[in-house]
N, C-alpha and C positions, 0 to 999 in steps of 0.2 A: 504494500500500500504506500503509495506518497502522501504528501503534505496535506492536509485538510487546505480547500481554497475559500478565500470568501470573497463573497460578490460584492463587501463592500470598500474593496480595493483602491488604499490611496482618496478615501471619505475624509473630509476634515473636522474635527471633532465637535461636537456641542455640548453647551453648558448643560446641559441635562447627565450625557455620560459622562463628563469630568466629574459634577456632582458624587454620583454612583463609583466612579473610579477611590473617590476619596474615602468616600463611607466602606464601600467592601475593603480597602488596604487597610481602615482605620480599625478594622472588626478580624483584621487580622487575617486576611484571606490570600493566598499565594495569586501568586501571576498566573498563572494557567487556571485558576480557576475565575479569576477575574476577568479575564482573556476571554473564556467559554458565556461568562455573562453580557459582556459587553457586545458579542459577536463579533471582535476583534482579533487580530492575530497578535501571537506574543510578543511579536515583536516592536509592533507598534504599539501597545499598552506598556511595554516597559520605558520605549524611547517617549512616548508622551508621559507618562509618570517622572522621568527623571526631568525633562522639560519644564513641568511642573511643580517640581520637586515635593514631591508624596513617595515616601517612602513605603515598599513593599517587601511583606513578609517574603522571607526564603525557605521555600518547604523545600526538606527532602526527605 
């Protein structure tokens, strides 16, 4: 299997999901599951959280 795709590819953010980015990071929630909420790829919820800067839990 490859990479999960999402259709919403290079979307630029809104106040609504930064909102939601803050509360689940604040509640202690990892990046991939954050990721799976927002319908975002990892990679961009990491690089917009550091952007941000909200600190996000590191599960392993």
């Amino acid at each position: 299997m490859g990479k999960e795709r999402f259709e919403r590819h290079k979307q630029p953010w809104n106040a609504e999901e930064a909102a939601q980015l803050r509360l689940l990071a604040s509640k202690g929630q990892g990046l991939k599951q954050i990721a799976k909420a927002l319908n975002r790829s990892e990679e961009s919820t990491k690089t917009f959280a550091r952007q941000q800067k909200i600190k996000v839990a590191k599960k392993r």
